[in-house]
C-alpha positions in Angstrom: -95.6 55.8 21.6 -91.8 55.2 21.4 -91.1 54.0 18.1 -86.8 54.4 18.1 -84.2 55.5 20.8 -80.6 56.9 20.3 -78.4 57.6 22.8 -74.3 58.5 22.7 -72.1 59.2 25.5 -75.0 59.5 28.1 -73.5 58.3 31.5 -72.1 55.0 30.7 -74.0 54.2 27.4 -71.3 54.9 24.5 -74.1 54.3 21.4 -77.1 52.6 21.7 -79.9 52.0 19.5 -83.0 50.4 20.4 -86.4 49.7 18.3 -89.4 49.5 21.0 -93.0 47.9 19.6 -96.6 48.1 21.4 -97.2 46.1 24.4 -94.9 45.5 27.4 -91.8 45.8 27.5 -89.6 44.3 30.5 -85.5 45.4 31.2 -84.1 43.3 33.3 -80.8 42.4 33.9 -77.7 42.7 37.0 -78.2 45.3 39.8 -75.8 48.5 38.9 -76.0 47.5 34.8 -78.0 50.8 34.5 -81.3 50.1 33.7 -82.5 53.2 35.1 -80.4 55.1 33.1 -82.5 54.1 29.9 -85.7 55.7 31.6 -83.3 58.6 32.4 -82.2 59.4 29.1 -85.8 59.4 28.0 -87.2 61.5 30.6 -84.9 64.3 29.0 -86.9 64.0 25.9 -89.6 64.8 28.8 -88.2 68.1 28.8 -86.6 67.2 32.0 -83.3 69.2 33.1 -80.8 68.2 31.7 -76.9 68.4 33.7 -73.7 67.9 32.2 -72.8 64.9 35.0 -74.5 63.2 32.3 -72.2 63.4 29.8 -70.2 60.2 29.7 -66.7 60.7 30.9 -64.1 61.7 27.9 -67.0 62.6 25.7 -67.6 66.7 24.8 -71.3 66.1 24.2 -74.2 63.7 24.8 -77.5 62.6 22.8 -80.6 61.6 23.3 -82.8 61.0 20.3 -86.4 59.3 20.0 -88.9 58.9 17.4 -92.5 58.8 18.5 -95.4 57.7 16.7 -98.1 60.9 17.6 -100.9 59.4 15.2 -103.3 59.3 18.6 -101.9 62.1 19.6 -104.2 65.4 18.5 -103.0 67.4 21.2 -99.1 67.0 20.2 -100.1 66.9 16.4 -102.3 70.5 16.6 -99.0 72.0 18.8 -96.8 71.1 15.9 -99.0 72.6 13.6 -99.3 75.8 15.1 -95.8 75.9 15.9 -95.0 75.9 12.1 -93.6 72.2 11.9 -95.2 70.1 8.9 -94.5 66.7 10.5 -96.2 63.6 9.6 -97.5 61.2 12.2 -93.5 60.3 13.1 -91.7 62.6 14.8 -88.2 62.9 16.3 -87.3 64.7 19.3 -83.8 65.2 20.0 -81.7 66.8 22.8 -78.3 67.1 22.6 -76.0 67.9 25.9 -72.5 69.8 25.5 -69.6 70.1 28.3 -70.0 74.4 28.0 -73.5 74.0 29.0 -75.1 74.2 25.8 -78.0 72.4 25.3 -79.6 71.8 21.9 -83.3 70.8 21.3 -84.5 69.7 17.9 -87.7 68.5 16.2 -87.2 66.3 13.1 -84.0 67.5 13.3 -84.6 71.5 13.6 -83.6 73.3 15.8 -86.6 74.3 18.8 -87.2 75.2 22.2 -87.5 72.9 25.1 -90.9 74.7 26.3 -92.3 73.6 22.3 -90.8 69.9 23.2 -92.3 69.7 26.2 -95.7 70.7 25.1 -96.1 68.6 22.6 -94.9 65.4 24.5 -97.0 66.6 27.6 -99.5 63.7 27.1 -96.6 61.4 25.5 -94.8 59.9 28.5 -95.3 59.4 32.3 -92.9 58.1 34.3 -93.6 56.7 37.5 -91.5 55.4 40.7 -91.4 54.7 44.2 -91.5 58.4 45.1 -93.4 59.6 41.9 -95.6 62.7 42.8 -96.9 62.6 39.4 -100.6 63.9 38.1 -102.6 61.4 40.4 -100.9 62.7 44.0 -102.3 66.3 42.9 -105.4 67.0 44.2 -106.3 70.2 41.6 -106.1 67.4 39.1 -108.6 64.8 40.7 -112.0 66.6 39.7 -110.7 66.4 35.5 -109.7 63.4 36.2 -113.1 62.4 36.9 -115.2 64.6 34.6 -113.3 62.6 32.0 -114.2 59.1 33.4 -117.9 61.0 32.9 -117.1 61.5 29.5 -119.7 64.5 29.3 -117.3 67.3 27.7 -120.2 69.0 26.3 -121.4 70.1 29.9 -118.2 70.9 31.2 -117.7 73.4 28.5 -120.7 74.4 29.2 -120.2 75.3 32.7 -117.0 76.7 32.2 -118.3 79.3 29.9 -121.1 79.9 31.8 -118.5 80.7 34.5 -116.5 83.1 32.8 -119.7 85.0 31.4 -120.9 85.5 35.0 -117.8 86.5 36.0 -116.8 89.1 33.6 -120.5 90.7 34.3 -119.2 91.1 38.0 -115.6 92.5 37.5 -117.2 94.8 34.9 -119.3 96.0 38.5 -116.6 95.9 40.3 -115.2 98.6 38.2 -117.3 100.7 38.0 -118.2 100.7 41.7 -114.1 101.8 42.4 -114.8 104.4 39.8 -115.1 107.7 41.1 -116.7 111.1 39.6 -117.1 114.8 40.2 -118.9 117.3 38.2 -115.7 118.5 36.6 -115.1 114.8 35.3 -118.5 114.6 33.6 -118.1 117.5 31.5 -114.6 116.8 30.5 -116.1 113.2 29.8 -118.8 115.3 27.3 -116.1 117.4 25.6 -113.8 114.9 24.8 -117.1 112.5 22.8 -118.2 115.5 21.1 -114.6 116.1 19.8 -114.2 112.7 18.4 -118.5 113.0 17.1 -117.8 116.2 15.6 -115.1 114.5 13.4 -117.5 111.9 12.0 -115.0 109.9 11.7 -115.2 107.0 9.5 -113.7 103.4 9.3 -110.9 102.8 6.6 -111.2 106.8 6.1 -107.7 107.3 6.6 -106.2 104.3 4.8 -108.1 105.9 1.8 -107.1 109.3 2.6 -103.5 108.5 2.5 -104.1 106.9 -0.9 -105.7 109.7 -2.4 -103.0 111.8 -1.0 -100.5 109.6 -2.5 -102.2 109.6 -6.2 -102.7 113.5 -5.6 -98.9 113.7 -4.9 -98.3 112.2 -8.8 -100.7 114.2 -10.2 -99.2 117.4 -9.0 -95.7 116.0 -10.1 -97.2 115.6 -13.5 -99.2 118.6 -13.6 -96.3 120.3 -12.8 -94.1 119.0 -15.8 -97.0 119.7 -17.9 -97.8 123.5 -16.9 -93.6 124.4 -17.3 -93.8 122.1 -21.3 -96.8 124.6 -22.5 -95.7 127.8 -20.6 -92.1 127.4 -22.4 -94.2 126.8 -25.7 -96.8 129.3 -25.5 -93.7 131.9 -24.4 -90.7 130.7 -26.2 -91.8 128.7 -29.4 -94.5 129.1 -30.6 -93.9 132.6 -32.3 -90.6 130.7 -33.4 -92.0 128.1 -34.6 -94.6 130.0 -36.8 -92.2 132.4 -38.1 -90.0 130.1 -39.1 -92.6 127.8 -41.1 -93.8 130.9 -42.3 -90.6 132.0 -43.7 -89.9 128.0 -45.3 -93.3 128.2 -46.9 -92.3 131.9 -48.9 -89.1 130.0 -50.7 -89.5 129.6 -54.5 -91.5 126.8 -55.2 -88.3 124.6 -56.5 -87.5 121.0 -56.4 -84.2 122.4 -54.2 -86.9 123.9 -51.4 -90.1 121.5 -51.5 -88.7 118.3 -49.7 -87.8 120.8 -46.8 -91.0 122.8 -47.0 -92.9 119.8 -46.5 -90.7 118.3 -43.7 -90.7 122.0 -41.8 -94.6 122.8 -42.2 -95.2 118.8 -41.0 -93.1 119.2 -38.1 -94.6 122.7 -37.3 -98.3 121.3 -37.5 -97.3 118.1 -35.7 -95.7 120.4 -32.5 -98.7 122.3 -32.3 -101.5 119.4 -32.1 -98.9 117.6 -29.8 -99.2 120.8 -27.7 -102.7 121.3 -27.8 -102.9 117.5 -26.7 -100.8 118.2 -23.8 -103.0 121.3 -22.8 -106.3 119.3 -23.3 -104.4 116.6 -20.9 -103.8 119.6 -18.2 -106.9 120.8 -18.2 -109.1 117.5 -17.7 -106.9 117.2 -14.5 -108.9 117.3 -11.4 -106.5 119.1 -9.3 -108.5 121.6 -7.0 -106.1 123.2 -4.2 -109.4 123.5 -2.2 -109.8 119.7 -2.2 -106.0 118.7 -1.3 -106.2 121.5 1.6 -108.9 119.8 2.3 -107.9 116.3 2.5 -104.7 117.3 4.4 -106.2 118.7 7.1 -108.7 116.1 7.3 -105.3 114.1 8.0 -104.2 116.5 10.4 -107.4 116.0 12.0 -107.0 112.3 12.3 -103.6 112.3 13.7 -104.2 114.5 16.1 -107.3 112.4 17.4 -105.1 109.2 17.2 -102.6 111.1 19.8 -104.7 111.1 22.0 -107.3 108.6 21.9 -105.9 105.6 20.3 -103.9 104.4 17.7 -106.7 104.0 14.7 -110.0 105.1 14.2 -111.0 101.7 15.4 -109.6 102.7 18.7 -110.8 106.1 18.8 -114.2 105.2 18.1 -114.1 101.9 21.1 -112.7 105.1 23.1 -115.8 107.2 22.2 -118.0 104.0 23.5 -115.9 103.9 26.7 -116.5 107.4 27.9 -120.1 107.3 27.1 -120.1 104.1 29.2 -118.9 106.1 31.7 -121.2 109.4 31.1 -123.9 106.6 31.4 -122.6 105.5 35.1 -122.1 109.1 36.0 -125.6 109.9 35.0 -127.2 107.0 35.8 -125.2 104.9 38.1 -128.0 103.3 40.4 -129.8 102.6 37.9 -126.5 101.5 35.8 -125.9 98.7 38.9 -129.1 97.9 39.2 -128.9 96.7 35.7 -125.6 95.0 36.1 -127.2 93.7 39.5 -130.3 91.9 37.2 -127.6 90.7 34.6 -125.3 88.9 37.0 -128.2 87.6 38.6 -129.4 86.2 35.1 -126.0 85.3 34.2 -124.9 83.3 37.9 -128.5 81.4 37.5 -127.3 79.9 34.2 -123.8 78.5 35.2 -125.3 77.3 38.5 -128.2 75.3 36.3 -125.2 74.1 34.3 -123.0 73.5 37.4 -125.7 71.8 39.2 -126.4 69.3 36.6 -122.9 68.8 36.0 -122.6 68.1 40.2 -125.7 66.2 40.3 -123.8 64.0 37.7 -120.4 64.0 39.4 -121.8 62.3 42.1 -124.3 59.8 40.8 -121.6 58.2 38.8 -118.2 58.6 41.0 -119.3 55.4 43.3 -118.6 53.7 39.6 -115.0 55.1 39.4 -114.5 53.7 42.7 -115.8 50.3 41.9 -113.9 50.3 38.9 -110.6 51.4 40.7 -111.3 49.2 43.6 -111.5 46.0 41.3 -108.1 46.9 39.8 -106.9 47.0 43.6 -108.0 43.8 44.6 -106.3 42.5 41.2 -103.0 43.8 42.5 -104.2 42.1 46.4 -105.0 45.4 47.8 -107.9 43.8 48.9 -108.4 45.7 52.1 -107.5 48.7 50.5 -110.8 51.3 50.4 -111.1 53.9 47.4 -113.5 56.6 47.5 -114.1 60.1 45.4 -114.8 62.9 47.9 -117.0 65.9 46.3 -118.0 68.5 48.4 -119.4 71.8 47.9 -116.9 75.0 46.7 -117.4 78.4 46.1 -117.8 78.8 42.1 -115.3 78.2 39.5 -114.9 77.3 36.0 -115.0 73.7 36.7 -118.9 74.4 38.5 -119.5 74.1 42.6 -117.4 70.8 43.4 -113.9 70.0 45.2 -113.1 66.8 44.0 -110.5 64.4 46.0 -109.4 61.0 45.9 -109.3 59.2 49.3 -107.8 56.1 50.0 -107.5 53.3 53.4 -105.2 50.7 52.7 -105.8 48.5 55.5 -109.7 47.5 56.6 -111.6 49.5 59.3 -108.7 52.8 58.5 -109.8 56.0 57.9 -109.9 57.3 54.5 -107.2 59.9 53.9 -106.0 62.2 50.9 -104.4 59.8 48.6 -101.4 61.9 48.5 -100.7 61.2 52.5 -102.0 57.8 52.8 -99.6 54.8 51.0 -95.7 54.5 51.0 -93.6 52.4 49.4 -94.6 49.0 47.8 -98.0 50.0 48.2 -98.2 53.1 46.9 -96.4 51.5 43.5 -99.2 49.4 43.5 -102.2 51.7 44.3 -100.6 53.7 41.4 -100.7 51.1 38.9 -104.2 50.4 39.7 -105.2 54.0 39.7 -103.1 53.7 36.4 -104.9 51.1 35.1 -108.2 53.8 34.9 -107.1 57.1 34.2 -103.7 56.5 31.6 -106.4 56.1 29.0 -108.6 58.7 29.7 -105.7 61.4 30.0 -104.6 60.0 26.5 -100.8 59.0 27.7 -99.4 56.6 24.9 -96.1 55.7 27.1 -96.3 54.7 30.9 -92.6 53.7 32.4 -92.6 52.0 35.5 -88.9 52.2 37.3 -88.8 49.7 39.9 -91.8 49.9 41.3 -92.0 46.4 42.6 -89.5 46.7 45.3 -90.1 45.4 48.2 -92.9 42.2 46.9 -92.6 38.9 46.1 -94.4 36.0 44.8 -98.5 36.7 44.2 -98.0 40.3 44.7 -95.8 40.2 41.7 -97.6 38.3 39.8 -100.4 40.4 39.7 -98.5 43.3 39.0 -96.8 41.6 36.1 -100.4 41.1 35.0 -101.6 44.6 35.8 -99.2 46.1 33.9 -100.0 43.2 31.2 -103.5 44.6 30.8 -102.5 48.3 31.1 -100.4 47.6 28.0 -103.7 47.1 25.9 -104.5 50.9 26.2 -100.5 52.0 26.5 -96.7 51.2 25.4 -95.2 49.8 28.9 -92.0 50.0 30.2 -90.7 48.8 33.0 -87.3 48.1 34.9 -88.1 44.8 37.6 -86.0 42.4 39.3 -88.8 39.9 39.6 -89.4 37.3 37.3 -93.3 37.4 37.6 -93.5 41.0 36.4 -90.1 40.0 33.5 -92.2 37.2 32.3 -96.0 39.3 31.9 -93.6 41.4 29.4 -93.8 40.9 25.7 -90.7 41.8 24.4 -87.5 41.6 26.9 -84.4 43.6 27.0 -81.1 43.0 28.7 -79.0 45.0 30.0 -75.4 44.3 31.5 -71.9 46.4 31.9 -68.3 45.9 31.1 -65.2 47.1 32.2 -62.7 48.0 29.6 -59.3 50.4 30.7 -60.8 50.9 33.8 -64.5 53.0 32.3 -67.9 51.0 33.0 -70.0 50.6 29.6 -73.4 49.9 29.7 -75.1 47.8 27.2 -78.5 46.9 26.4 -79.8 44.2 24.0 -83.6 42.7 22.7 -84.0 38.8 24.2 -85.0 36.0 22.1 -87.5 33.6 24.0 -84.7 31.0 24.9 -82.3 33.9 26.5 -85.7 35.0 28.1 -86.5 31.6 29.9 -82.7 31.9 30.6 -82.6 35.2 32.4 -85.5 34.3 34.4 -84.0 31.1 36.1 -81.0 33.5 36.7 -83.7 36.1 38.4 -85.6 33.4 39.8 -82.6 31.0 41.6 -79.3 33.1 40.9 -78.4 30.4 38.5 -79.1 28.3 35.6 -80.1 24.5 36.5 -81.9 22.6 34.7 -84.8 22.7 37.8 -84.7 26.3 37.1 -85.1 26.5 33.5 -87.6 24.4 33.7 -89.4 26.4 36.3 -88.3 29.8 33.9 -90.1 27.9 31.0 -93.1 27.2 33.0 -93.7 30.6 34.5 -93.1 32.1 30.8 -95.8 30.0 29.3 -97.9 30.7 32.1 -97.8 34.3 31.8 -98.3 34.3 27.6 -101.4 32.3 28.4 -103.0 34.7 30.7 
């Protein structure tokens, strides 16, 4: 639900800030003040387009800012998540509008996409007027809308799957029944699997191939090194060397000669077991040229095979399975769709079990919806109006063998007609909040706006749908802009809203009621005035409605 809105320089709102609670909340105020515009600015956080003629005159930019509280909200909350935002169960959404064009979406104040807002508040808000055409007027949403008043996810899922496993079995025959073959494919077919058998390939081979390359590579470096060290000793120094110690060692033996005969013969001794280390270390390498031509043209091999089968052994060896799949139809291909034949068979027989339980259910519990929906009717004195689910047989689809659609009479003894083509007007504002009533739970909206819906009614009628919208507020945060006291006084919390003139600009302003400005703005409503006979009738109709 709406926890906090924000708007500057949005049509004629300068700055506003407003703090919304649970329950129903009523605007009310003069005709022109701009009530709508407060459902406007939050339809943008909708995701709606956005224009710059609604950018407040003067202004170079406009915002609309709202903090929701998505705790009930798993849908938004998992969307977050995966988008890479580590929110808590407070979020804020905010759009910003510039004069260039520029528009500017951010989620707890980073920057986003509108597609990522929109997802995530998909379940959030609903809006509805006069002329809504929202989720209820489309008739590809009327059979979930039922399934969830079943409340029976487990079989829907069920059937779906079912669904999708019989139909994969029958574009997998469709396939292969477009596929055709000569004897020239066949053995071209052969020759390309026993080129990729006859390279036994293995998975991971090359990833360790290129590593042993790559240790090989520092060996040989190192071997290297070591071969040119010994070749210049054995060549170079080593007669040196032992000539010269030879020659130290011969001097007289005097105190003048011995420190250096010593320090000559350790040095010589310590040079050659330094060698012979080195050589010992040359020759434990395991550096046969047979095994690194080996390995490279293994490589060779692999590369090649990945040109043109695939991209990693993984691939080459599903492209392997492929062409033996199709050696298999060649060879075998009545047989082959004989096979796929039984499987679909075997595979259509378990989603139309599943689909058939799931119909048999459909319409054993509808007639319930429609009771429940027509009671909610005959709350808002549609009392003539008829309500019935329509299920009739379709050809198969994930959601089983039904087409499900809502029909509707309004007036007694009247044909029942798609719900989208059947009510206008006042009554279609109220058939929607009695439809309302049912489904906004069960499609998990947190925030229903009503904008003038009760246009057009008076007296009882508005009463009821002051109450209506009273009870719906249980389930939902309710909004909604009247001009009827009956449906101002249902509300729970009351906000005012009014303009000014100032250097010839309009201003809009909107402000939370106490009780005693409430009672006052519905005598105003009510009579057009404040009398003492009509804030006494204002009290009356307010304690009335907090006692219902």
């Amino acid at each position: 639900m709406i926890l906090h809105l924000y708007i500057e320089n949005f049509v004629l709102i300068d700055e506003l800030s407003l703090e919304f609670q649970k329950g129903f909340s009523a605007f009310i105020g003069e005709t022109g003040a701009g009530k709508s515009i407060l459902i406007d600015a939050i339809s943008l956080l909708r995701a709606d387009r956005a224009s710059t003629a609604l950018i407040a005159a003067n202004a170079e930019r406009a915002i609309v800012e709202g903090t929701f509280d998505l705790s009930g909200n798993r849908h938004a909350m998992r969307v977050l998540k995966e988008a890479g935002f580590d929110c808590d169960e407070e979020v804020t959404f905010t759009r910003e509008i510039h004069r260039s064009g520029k528009s500017v979406v951010r989620i707890d104040h980073r920057i986003a996409t509108l597609s990522l807002m929109k997802e995530v508040l998909a379940d959030e808000i609903d809006i509805h007027g006069q002329r809504d055409s929202q989720y209820l007027l489309n008739t590809a949403s009327h059979i979930h809308l039922l399934d969830q008043f079943l409340k029976d996810s487990e079989l829907k899922e069920e059937t779906r799957d079912a669904y999708h496993a019989w139909r994969e079995l029958v574009e997998e025959k469709e396939k292969a029944l477009q596929e055709t073959y000569n004897e020239s494919d066949l053995e071209f077919f052969r020759h390309e699997i026993s080129e990729i058998e006859s390279a036994d390939l293995r998975e991971n081979e090359e990833e360790e191939l290129l590593e042993k390359e790559k240790q090989y590579k520092v060996l040989k470096n190192e071997y290297e090194k070591l071969s040119s060290i010994l070749n210049t000793y054995d060549e170079s120094l080593s007669a040196q060397l032992y000539e010269t110690n030879r020659l130290v060692q011969s001097l007289d033996d005097n105190a003048l000669f011995n420190q250096a005969r010593t320090s000559v013969n350790d040095a010589y001794y310590g040079i050659a077991d330094a060698m012979d280390s080195l050589r010992n270390a040359l020759e434990s390498m395991d550096l046969s040229e047979e095994e690194i031509n080996s390995m490279e043209e293994r490589l060779f091999l692999i590369q090649k095979l990945k040109r043109r089968f695939g991209h990693s052994i993984s691939e080459i060896l599903e492209k392997k399975e492929e062409l033996e799949q199709r050696v298999h139809r060649i060879l075998r291909r009545q047989d082959y769709l004989e096979e796929m034949d039984q499987k679909i068979r075997s595979a259509y027989s378990v989603f139309e079990a599943s689909a058939r339980k799931l119909s048999a259910l459909r319409r054993s519990e509808s007639g319930k919806l429609d009771e429940k929906i027509a009671v909610h009717l005959r709350d808002l004195m549609l009392e003539h109006a008829g309500f019935h689910t329509d299920i009739r047989d379709s050809e198969p689809n994930e959601n089983g063998l039904d087409r499900v659609e809502f029909l509707i009479s309004m007036n007694q003894g009247e044909e029942l007609k798609p719900l989208s083509k059947t009510a206008s007007g006042g009554e279609l504002s109220r058939l929607m909040l009695g439809l309302k009533a049912v489904f906004t739970e069960l499609e998990g909206i947190e925030t229903v706006i009503f904008d003038e819906i009760d246009t057009g009614v008076s007296g009882p009628v508005a009463s009821a749908i002051g109450r209506k919208m009273q009870e719906l507020s249980e389930s939902a945060q309710v909004f909604a802009v009247t001009h009827l006291s009956p449906v101002a006084a249902s509300a729970e919390h009351h906000y005012f809203v009014s303009k000014s003139e100032e250097n010839g600009h309009t201003h809009t302003h909107v402000r939370k009621l106490d009780q005693d400005e409430v009672i006052r703005q519905l005598a105003v409503i009510a009579s057009g005035e404040i009398t003492s006979a009509s804030l006494a009738a204002a009290g009356e109709l307010y304690e009335r409605s907090r006692k219902s």
